[in-house]
N, C-alpha and C positions, 0 to 999 in steps of 0.2 A: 446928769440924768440921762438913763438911755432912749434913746428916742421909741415912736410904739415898732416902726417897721423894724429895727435892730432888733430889737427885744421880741418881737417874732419868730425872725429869723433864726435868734439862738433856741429859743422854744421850739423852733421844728428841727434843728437841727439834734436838740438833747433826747426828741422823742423818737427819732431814728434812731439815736445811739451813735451819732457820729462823735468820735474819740473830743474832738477841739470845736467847743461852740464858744466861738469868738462874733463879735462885731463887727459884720464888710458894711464899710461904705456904700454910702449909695450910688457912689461910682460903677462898683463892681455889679451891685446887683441889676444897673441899667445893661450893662455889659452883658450879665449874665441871661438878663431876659431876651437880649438880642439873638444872642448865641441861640438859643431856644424856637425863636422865628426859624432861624437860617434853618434848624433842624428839622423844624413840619413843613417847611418850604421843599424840603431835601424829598421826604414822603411826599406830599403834597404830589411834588412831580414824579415821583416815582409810582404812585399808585396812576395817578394821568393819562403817565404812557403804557402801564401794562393795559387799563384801561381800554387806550384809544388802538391798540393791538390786538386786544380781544373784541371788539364791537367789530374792527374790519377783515377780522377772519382772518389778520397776519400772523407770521410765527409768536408763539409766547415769547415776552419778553425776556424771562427766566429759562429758555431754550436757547436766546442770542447772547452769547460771553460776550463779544465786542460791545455792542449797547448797555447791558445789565452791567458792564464794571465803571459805567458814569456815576450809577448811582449803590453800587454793593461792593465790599470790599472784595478785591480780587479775586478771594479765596472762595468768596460764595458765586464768583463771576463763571459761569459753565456753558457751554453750547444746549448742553441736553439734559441740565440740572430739572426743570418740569418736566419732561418726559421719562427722565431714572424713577423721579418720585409718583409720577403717574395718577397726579392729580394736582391742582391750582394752589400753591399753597398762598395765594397775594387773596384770593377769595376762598380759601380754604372748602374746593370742591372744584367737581371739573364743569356743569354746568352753572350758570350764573342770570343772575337777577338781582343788580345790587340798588338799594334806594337807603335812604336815611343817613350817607356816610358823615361820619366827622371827623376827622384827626385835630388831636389836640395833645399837648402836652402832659405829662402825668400829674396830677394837682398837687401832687406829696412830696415826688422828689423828680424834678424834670433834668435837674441834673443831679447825679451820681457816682460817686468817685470817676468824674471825667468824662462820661458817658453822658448821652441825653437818650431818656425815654418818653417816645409818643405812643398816644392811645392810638387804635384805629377801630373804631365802629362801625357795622353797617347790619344791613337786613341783606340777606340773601336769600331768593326763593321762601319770602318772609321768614326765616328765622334768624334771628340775632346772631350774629358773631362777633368777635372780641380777640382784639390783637396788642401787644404790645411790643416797638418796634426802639431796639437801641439800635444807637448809632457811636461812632467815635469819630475823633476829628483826624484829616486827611494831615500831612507837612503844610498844604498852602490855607489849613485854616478852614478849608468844607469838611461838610459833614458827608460818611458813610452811611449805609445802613451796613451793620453785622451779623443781625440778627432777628429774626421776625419772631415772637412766641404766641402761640394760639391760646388766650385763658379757655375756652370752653372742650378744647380736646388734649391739653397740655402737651403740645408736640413742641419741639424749635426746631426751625429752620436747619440752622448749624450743626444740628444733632442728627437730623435726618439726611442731610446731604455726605455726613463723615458717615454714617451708618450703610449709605451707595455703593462706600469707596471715595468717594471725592475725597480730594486733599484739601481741606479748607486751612492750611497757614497759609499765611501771605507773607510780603514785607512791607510795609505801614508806610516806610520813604518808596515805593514803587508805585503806591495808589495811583491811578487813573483816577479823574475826577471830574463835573465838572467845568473845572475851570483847569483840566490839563496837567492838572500838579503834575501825575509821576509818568512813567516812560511806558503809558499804554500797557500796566499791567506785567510787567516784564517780570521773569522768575514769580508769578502767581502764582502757581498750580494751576489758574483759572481754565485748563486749554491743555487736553490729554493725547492732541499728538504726537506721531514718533518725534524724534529728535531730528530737526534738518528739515524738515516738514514748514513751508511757507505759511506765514498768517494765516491767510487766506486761499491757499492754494487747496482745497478740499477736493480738487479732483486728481490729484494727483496719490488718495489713501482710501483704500480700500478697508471698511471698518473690519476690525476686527480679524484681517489677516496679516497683522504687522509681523517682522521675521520672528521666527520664534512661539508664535502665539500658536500653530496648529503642526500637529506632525506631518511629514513630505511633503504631500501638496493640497494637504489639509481637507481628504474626502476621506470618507469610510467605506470602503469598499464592497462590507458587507450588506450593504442598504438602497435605499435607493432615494429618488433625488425629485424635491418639491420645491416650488417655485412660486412664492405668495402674491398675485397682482394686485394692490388694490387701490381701489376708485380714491382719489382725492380731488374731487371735482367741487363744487361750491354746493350744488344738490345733496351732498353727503350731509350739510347743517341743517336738514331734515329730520324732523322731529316723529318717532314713533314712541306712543306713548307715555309723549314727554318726554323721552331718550333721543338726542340727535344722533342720527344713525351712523355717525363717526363713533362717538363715543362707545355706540355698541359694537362693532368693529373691531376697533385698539384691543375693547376688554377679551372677545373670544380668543383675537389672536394669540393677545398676549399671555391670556391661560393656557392655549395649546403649547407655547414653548417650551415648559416645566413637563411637558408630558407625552413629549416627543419620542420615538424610541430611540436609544440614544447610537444607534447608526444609521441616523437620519438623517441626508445629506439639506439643510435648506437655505432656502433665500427669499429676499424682500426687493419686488419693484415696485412702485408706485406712481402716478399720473393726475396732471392737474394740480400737483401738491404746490408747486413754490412760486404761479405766474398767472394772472391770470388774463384768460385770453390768446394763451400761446401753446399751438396746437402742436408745439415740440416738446411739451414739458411732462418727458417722463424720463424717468430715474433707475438706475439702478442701485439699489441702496445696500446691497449687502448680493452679490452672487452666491449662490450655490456652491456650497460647502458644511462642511461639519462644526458645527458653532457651538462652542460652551453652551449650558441651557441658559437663558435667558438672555445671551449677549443682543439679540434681535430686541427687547423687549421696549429699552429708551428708541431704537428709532421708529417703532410702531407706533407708542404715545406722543412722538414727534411729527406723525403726519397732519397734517393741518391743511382741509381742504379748501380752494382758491380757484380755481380753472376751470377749464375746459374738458371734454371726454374721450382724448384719441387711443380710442379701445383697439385701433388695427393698429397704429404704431405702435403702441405698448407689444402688442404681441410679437411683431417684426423683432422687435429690440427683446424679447425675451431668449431669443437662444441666447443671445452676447451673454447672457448671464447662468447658463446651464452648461456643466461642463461637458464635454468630448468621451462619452462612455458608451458601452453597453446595457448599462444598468436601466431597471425601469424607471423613466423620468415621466410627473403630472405637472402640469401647470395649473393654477386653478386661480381663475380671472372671478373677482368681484368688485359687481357692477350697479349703481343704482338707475343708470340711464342709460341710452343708447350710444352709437358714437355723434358726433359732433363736429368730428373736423374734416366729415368726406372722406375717410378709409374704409378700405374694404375687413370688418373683421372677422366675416366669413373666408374669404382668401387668406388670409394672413393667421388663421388658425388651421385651416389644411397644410398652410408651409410650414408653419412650426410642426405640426406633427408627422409629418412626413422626413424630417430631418434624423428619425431615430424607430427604429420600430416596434419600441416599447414606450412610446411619446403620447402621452394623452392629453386633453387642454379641457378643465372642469371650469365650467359657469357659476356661480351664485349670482340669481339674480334677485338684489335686493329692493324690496317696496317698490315694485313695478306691475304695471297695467297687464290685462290679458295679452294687449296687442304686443307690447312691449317684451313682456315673456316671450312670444310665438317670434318677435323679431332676434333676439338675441339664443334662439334656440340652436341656429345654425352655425355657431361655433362650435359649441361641445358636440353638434354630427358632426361637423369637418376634421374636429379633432379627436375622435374616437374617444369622447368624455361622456360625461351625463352631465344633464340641468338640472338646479334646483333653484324653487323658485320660493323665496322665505318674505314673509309681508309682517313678518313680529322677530323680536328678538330671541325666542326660544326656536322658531323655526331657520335663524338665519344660525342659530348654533350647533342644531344638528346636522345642518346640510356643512359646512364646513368640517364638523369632526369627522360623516360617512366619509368626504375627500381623502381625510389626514387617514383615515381605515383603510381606505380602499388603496393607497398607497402602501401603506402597512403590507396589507395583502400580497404584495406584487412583490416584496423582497425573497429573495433566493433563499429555499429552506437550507440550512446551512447542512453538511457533509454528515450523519447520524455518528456518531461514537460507540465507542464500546461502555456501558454504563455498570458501574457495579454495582451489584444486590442494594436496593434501597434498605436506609438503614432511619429505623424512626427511635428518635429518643426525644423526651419530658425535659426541657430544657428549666422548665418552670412548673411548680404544681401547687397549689393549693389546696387542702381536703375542707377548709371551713370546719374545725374541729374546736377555734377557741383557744384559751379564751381572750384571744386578739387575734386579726388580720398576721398576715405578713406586712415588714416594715415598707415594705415595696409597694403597696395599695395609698390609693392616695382618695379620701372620701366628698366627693362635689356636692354642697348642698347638702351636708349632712345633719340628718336628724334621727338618734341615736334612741331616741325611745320609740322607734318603728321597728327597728333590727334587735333580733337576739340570738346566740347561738345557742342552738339545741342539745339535748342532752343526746341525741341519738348521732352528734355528728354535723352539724346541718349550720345555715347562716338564715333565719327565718327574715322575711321584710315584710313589714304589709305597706299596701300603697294609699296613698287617701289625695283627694285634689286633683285640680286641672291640670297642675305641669306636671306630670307624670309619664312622659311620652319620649320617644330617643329622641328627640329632635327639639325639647324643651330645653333650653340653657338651664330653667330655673330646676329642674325636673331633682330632686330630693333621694339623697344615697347612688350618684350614681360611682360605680367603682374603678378607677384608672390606676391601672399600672405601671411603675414605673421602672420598667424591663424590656429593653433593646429588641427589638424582631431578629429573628433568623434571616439570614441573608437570600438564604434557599429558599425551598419549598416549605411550608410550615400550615399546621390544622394548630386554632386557639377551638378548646371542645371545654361545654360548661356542661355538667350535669344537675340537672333542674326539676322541683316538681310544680307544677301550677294545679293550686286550689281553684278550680274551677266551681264561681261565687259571685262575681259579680256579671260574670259572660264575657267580659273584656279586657281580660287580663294579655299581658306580652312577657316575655322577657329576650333582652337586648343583649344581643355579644356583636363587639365590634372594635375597629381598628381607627382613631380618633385625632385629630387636631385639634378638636372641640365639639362641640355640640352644631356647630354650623359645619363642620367641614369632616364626615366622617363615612366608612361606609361598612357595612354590618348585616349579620343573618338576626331574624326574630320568627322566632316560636308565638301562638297568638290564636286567642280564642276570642271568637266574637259570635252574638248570638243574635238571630232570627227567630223569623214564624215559627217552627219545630223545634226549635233547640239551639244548640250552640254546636260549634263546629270551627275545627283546630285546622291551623294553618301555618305556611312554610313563607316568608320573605326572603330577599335579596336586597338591598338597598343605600344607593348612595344618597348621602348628603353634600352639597355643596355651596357655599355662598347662603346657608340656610334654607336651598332649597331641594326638593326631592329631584333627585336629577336623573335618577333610573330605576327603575322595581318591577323587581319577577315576583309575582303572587300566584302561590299553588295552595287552593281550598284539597286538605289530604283528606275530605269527609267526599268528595266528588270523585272518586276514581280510587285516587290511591290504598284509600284504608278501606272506604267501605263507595259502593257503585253511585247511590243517590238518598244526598240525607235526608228527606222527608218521606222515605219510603220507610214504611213501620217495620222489618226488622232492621236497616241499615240503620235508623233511628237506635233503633233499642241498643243496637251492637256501636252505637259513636258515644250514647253517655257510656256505658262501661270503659268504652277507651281512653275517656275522658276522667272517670274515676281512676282507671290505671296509671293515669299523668299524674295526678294527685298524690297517689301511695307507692308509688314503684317508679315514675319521673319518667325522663328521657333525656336524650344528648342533644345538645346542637353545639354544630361544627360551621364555624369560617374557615374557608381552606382555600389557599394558594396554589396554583400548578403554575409557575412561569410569569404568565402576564393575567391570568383567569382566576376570579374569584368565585367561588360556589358559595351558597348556605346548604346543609345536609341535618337530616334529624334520623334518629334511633329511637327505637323504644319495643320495651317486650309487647307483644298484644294478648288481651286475655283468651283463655279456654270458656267461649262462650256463643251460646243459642247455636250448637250445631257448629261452631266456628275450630278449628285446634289452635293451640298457643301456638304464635309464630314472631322472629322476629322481625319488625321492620325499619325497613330503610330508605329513604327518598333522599335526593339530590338535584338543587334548580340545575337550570339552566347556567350558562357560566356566564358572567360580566368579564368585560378586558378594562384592567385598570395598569396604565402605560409604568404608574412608578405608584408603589403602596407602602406609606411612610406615616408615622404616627404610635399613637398607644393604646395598648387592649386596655380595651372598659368593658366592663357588665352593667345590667339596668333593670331590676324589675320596674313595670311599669304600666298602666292602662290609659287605656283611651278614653276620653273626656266623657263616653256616654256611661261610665262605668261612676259617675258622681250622682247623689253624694256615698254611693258604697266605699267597699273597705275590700283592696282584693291583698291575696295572701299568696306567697312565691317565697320559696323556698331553695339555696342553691346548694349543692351537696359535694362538688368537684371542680377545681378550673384549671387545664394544665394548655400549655403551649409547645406542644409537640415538633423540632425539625424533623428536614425529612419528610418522606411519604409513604405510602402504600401504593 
């Protein structure tokens, strides 16, 4: 007779579908439940110390390869593995608030062809997370972690670190463990310096200019040359709006790197990051040079503040990291406190700028007092900079980009060419004629009994609902393209009529990531006290938010002088019935680094007025690199519910080239 535990055993084994449901001893399975122990023992400490390294403000543990290959297999073991991925994945998120945690074994199958899998639970900034953590067994019989997988956002660990770049093979007899099994990791991958390069000898590697990695002496000659300071003092774990103002820090930076131009000479120092208490600890993390875009990116998510604030040393020690040119060089110190350790860093910012005569030394000064501000002013005067003074994270992000502009500004217009006749060609076109799309259209949110195409030519839409706005993910028929950008100069131009009907109709042409990350001209009628009255946008989307917009009312000047005056009235609905039956263009257009929105349209012969055509063009936006895909969008704004507005689109071509 089989006993109940055997007869179990083969029942959970048959209901996995493992190939051989035979009958272990009760030997093995004491065995097996040991093995099990050791395995949440293994996490157990491994969550502990990441733990008791993030409560003391030390480096992430998953930033330390020597430590993190105790408990991960070599391959996941990295110096700067949380800093590449740029965010926590042990608490999956970068700040933290963890209660409730559990770790326990998987109730179903704790062991798996050889593997042991732990649950790991907890609340973060109360909401639930969910982790499930294999391991494999080391030569001396411990257990690895090799893999963390997140159930509530489906990421792995292993997946994300090879997707870096990391080399995640190891060799399984090389484990570090521990109980010391293997030879300290040895042929890991764990550990990406040159070759001949000491364990530990980190000052002897200059990141990122190994031989080979940058042309001569790896500057760009045509640019000019910025120099990142920033505070890593223990005051940076400062919370604004619930954001510690490190964390908002990392993220500007690190989105500025992607968007640098790219004969941008830069570098990263840093102060207070790795000691604390020691009014020598600052760093030169990367000098001044021409860096892949993003190579800075791991050591910015890698600062982790600790110390003290020696804001004069830091500056003393900033030329050692600014090359020997004529070129115009900025430094640009940010600060959330004063100095600290008895330096002058009003002195020590007239010497650095006096070392070159195109040398300026820019302030931000972050979440700091009136006095505070009026104290740290006298650097950016010694060093022929400006201050800014940011007390929220939207204002610490413009004062940072005007630096990264105003740098910009300062590079040497380069020598004019001989340029031949622009030559503009339809690289792509559209007529909306039916009775299908081109195969290249790709329809988001589509709902097919809104849209029909006309017998006259036309793509009709009507709009109904909330999400109906460019900036709604869920927003219904929006239209993306799937056609490469012109490298050059290039106008995407829609020709569009708006039934002007509900007062708040738009329609959207733009250049796209997604619905959070895009930036685009909209045509757009919105109505008031007298009527309604048509309007011109510019508008970037980022991170889901409005990050820049030029708005021109064309009912206030351009078209007609002041729309509540009774014939400028009379003369804005006819314009508006003319959008209706005869349309207009709107144009996104590219010159260089400058994005416009522009609109066309016939105007009628009317009240004394002659038919003329018109033409408006915003102001330009500077976007550093513009990558993405043309979308269209009819669409309104919320107050336009519960109506029905109607947009019609007649042309859409993507013209190289310019005029």
């Amino acid at each position: 007779m089989m006993g109940k535990t055997c007869f179990a055993q083969v029942l959970r084994r048959a209901m996995l579908g493992t190939a051989l449901a035979v009958c272990i001893p009760m030997g093995a399975l004491q065995a097996e439940a040991a093995e099990i122990d050791d395995a949440v023992e293994m996490v157990r400490m491994f969550f502990a110390e990441h733990s008791r390294r993030f409560n003391n403000n030390e480096e992430p543990l998953l930033n330390d390869g020597k430590a993190s290959r105790r408990f991960l297999v070599d391959g996941l073991a990295h110096d700067d593995l949380q800093g590449a991925l740029m965010f926590d994945p042990v608490y999956g998120g970068q700040d933290a608030q963890i209660a409730n945690l559990n770790i326990a074994p998987d109730a179903d199958a704790p062991i798996l062809r050889g593997a042991a899998q732990i649950h790991v639970t907890f609340t973060n900034m109360g909401a639930p997370r969910n982790f499930i953590y294999t391991l494999i067994e080391a030569p001396d019989g411990t257990w690895q972690i090799n893999d963390i997988y997140s159930e509530d956002d489906n990421w792995s660990l292993a997946e994300l670190a090879q997707g870096q770049g990391f080399e995640i093979r190891s060799d399984p007899a090389m484990e570090a463990t521990l109980s010391g099994g293997g030879a300290s990791g040895a042929g890991s991958g764990g550990d990406r310096r040159p070759e001949g390069a000491g364990a530990d000898d980190r000052s002897s590697i200059v990141p990122g200019m190994e031989e080979g990695d940058l042309p001569g002496n790896g500057l760009a000659e045509g640019g000019s040359d910025l120099l990142f300071v920033l505070d890593g003092s223990g005051s940076m774990w400062g919370q604004i709006d619930g954001v510690a103002k490190i964390t908002t820090a990392r993220q500007v930076l690190s989105g500025l790197m992607g968007d640098l131009a790219a004969n941008t000479n830069v570098g990263l120092m840093a102060y207070g990051h790795r000691r604390e208490g020691d009014c020598g600890d600052t760093e030169i993390i990367y000098p001044v040079a021409n860096y892949e875009s993003g190579q800075l990116k791991p050591a910015i998510e890698g600062i982790t503040p600790r110390g003290k604030t020696p804001i004069a040393d830091a500056l003393m020690r900033a030329a050692d990291a600014m090359p020997q040119s004529g070129r115009p060089a900025n430094v640009l110190l940010i600060s959330d406190g004063l100095e600290t350790c008895g330096g002058d860093p009003c002195a020590a910012a007239a010497a650095l700028a006096e070392r070159g005569i195109n040398t300026r030394v820019h302030v931000v000064g972050f979440d700091l007092s009136d006095e505070e501000n009026a104290a740290l002013q006298c650097i950016a005067d010694n060093g022929n900079g400006n201050y800014y003074s940011a007390s929220n994270a939207d204002e610490f992000a413009r004062a940072v980009g005007e630096v990264v502009a105003e740098a910009e500004r300062q590079m040497p217009e380069p020598k004019p060419a001989p340029q031949p006749e622009p030559v503009v060609q339809a690289v792509f076109e559209e007529n909306f004629d039916g009775p299908e799309l081109d195969a290249a259209w790709q329809v988001v949110n589509p709902a097919e009994n809104l849209t029909a195409f006309t017998g006259d030519g036309m793509l009709f839409t009507s709009v109904l609902g909330r999400y109906a706005n460019h900036d709604d993910a869920k927003a219904q028929n929006r239209y993306v393209l799937d056609h490469a950008l012109p490298e050059g100069d290039f106008d995407l131009a829609l020709d569009f009529r708006i039934h002007e009907q509900t007062g708040y109709e738009n329609v959207w042409l733009s250049v796209q990531d997604d619905a959070d990350s895009q930036i685009g001209a909209m045509a757009w009628v919105w109505r008031k006290g007298c009527g309604a009255y048509l309007n011109l946008s510019l508008i970037r989307v980022s991170d889901g938010k409005e990050e820049a917009r030029f708005d021109t009312n064309l009912f206030d000047g351009p078209i007609v002088a002041r729309l509540c005056q009774d014939g400028d009235r009379t003369y804005g609905d006819r314009v508006l019935e003319a959008l209706g039956t005869q349309g207009a263009e709107l144009r996104l257009k590219r010159r260089g680094r400058q994005v416009t929105a522009a609109i066309a349209m016939e105007l009628p012969e009317a009240d004394g007025r002659p038919a003329d055509t018109f033409r408006f063009e915003t102001e330009p936006m500077t976007v550093l690199r513009l990558s993405g895909q043309p979308a269209v969008l009819a669409g309104h704004w919320h107050k336009a519910r519960p109506g029905e507005s109607h947009i019609a689109f007649d042309r859409f071509t993507i013209e190289a080239g310019s005029e």
